[in-house]
N, C-alpha and C positions, 0 to 999 in steps of 0.2 A: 504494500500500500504506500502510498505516495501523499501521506500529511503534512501539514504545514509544522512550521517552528512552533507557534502558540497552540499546535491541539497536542503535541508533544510533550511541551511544559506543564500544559494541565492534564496531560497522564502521568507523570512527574508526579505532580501536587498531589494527586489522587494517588498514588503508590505510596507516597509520605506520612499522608494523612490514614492510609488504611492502614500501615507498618506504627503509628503512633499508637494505632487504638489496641491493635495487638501489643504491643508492648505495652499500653499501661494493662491491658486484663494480665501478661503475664506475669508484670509486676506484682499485681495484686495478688497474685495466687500463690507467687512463691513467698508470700510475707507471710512469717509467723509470729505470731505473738508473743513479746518477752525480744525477739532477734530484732538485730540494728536494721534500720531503713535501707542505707547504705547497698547493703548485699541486695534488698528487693532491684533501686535504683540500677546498679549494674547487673542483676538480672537481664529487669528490661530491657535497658540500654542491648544487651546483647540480642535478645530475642527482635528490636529494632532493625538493626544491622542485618540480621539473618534474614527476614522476614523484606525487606529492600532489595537484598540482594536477589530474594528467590524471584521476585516480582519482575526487576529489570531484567533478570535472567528470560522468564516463560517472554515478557514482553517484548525480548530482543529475538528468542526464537520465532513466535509470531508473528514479526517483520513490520511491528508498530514501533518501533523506537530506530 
């Protein structure tokens, strides 16, 4: 497919924003109660990064990006 620069970016935005929401639910799951915030934080923070990655990945196979 053959997109322009701007439906690009807001497949970007959109990959961001759904890798944000995943990572706060994974944050919030690996928190336990009594445990530092911290470990949740870099949890998610990870689960972000992973979750981006998999996204630009399917989407570069796809031949959207």
């Amino acid at each position: 497919m053959n997109l322009s620069l701007g439906v690009k970016a807001l497949i970007v935005v959109i990959c961001a924003l759904v890798s944000t929401i995943v990572a706060l639910v994974g944050g919030f799951l690996s928190h336990t109660p009594g445990a530092r915030k911290a470990v949740a934080v870099l949890f998610g923070g990870g689960v972000f990064g992973g979750c981006m990655i998999l996204c630009m990945t399917v989407l570069t196979a796809l031949g959207l990006l």
